[in-house]
N, C-alpha and C positions, 0 to 999 in steps of 0.2 A: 380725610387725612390718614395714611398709613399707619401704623404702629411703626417706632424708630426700630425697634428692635426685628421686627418680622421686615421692614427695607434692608436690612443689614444682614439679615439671613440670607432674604431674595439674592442680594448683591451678588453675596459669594459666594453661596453654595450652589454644586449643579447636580441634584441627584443621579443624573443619568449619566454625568463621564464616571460618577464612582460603581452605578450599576449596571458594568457595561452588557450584563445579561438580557437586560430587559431589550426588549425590539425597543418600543416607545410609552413615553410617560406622558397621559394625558394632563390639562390644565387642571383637571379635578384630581387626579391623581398626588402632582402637585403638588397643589394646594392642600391637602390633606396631610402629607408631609411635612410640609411648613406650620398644620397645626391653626389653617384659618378656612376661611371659603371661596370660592373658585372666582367669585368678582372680586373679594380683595386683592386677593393673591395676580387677579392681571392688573390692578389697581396701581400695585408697588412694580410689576414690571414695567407699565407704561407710565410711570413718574421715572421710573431710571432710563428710562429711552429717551428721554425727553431729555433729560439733563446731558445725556453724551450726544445726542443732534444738536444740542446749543453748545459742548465743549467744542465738537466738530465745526461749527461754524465759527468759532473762535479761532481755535487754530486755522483753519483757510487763510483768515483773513492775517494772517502771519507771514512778512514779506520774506523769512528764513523758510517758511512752510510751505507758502507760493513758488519758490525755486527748487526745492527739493520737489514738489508736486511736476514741474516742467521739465525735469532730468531727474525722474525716479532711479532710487535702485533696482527696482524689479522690473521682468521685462515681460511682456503681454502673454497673458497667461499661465502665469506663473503662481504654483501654488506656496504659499506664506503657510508657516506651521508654527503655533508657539506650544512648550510644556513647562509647567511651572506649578505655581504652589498661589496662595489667594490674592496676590500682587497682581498675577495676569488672570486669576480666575475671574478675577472682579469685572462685574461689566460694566464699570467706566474705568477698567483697565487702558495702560498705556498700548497696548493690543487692540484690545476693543475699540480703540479713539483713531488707531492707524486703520484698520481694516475699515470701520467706516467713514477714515477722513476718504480712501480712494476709495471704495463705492461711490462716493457723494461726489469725488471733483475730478478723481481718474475712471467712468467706469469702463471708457475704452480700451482699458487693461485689460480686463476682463480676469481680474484676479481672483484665485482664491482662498481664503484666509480661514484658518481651522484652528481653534481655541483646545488645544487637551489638558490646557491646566485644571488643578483639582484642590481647593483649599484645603489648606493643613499636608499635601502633601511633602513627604520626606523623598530623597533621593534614592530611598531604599523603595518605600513604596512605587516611585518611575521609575525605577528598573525592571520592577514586576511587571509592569505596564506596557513594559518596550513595544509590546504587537502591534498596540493603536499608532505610536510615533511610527512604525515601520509601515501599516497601513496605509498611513497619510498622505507620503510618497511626499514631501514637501521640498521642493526647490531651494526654500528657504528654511531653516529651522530655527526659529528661536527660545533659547535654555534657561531660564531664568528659576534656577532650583538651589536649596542650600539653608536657605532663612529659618527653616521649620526644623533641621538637622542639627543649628546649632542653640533652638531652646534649651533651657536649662533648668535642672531642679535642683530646690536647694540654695538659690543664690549664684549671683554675676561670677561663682569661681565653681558652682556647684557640678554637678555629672550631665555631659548630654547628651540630648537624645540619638544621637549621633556623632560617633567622633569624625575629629575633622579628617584623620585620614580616609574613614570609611565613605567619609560622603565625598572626595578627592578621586578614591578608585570608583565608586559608584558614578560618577560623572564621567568618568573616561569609559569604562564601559559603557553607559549609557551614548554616547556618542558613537563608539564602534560598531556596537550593535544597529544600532537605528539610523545612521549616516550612508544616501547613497551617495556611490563618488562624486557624483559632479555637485553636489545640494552646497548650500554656502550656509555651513552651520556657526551660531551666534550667538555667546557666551553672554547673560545679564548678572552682573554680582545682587546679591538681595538689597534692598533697597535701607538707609540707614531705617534708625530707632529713635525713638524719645524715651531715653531709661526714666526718667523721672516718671511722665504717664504710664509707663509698663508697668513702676512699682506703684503705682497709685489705683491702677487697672483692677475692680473689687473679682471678676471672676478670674483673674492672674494672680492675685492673692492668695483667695482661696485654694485654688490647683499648685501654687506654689512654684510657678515654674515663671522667667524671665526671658530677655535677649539684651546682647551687649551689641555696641558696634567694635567693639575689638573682632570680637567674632566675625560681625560681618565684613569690615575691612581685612579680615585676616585670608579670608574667602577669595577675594575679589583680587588679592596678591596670588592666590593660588592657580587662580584661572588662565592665565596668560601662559603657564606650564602647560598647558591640556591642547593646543593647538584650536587654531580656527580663530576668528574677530571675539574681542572682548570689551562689551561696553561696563561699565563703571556706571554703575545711578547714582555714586556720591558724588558723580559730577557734573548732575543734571542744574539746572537753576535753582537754585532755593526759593522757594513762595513763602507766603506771610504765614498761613497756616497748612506748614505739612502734613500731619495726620489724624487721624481720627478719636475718638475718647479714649481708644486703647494704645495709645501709641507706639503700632505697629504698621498698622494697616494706613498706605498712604489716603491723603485726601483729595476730591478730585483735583483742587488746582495742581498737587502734586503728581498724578499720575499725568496731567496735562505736559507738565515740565518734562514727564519723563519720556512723553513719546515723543517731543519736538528733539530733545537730546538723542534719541535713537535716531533719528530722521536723519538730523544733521549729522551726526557720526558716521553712519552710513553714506551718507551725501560724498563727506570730505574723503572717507577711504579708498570711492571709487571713483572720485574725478580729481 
């Protein structure tokens, strides 16, 4: 059995989208990183594989998910890009659950689906980064950045880490910069919070820093100003248990919610 804590690392860190210097990071390499040993460390990735192959067979078996599967929005060969922050870095990310529901039930797509999110990433930090999003060449782009911009130190009124205009202009730059014309770029608001777990959260404590959904509803108003599709994750399904200890980060059933609502929104915009 894994350590919860080194699964929760695995999850959502990815050393190598933040070291984008290195050619490649071996499993011992890794693992050493993570602070355990080279079988553990595939141990906690092949328990998180396993858990998004059985989300994935969940959703298949979803008569909303079976018709978006039979009239996709994407069309064969088309590369799917997402950048974000530990929402889509996660891998049973709502990302991660798309990409490999069409591997598994569309592969005559023959799509390709490229992950640049980067936990804890700020909007400022993906602007730096714009060369990978412009590398990607993605068809499809999807933006799911903001949540980490609006932590807060001090308290739900205290200073953040980014104001909200700076991370308003940081997203529209980031679009113009890294958007080619024809790509169908696609705006995700951060996903809500449980303030209550956040203040109860002992390393959020200690660091002293918070998130509100003022904030992030406040975002998710902004988006629709920036041009392009804008999905809304407060308006994904609600599940019984949405997040994690920290009440931040969603929990799988919740990222599950959240890639059926991306499906479907998508679905109904183009048909």
């Amino acid at each position: 059995m894994v350590d919860p804590l080194l699964e929760k690392l695995v999850r959502f860190q990815h050393p190598e989208r933040s070291l984008g210097y290195v050619r490649a990071l071996s499993d011992e390499t890794l693992a050493s990183l993570f602070g355990t040993d080279t079988g553990t460390y595939r141990e906690a990735v092949a328990q998180l594989d396993a858990q998004r192959a059985e989300a994935v067979r969940r959703l298949a078996a979803r008569q909303d998910v079976r018709e978006v599967l039979q009239h996709p929005p994407f069309e064969r060969g088309q590369a799917v890009v997402a950048t974000g922050e530990s929402t889509t870095a996660d891998r049973l990310s709502w990302f991660e659950l798309i990409a490999a529901l069409f591997d598994a039930e569309r592969p005559n797509l023959e799509l390709r689906f490229e992950n640049l999110a980067v936990a804890g990433s700020t909007t400022t930090q993906a602007l730096a980064g714009v060369s990978a999003l412009r590398r990607a060449s993605g068809d499809w782009v999807f933006c799911m950045l903001g949540g980490n911009d609006s932590q807060r130190f001090g308290g739900a009124t205290g200073t953040r880490l980014v104001s909200s205009a700076e991370t308003v202009r940081n997203l529209r730059a980031l679009r113009d910069l890294a958007q080619r014309d024809e790509a169908n770029w696609v705006w995700l608001s951060p996903t809500p919070v449980d303030e209550e777990l956040v203040a109860q959260f002992r390393y959020f404590q200690l660091a002293g820093i918070t998130w509100t959904n003022e904030d992030a509803r406040g975002l998710a108003a902004e988006l629709s100003a920036l041009g392009g599709a804008v999905i809304d994750a407060f308006d994904a399904e609600p599940v019984a248990e949405p997040f994690l200890d920290d009440g931040v980060h969603p929990s799988l059933s919740a990222q599950e919610s959240l890639a059926v609502h991306v499906l479907t929104a998508l679905s109904s915009a183009l048909h």
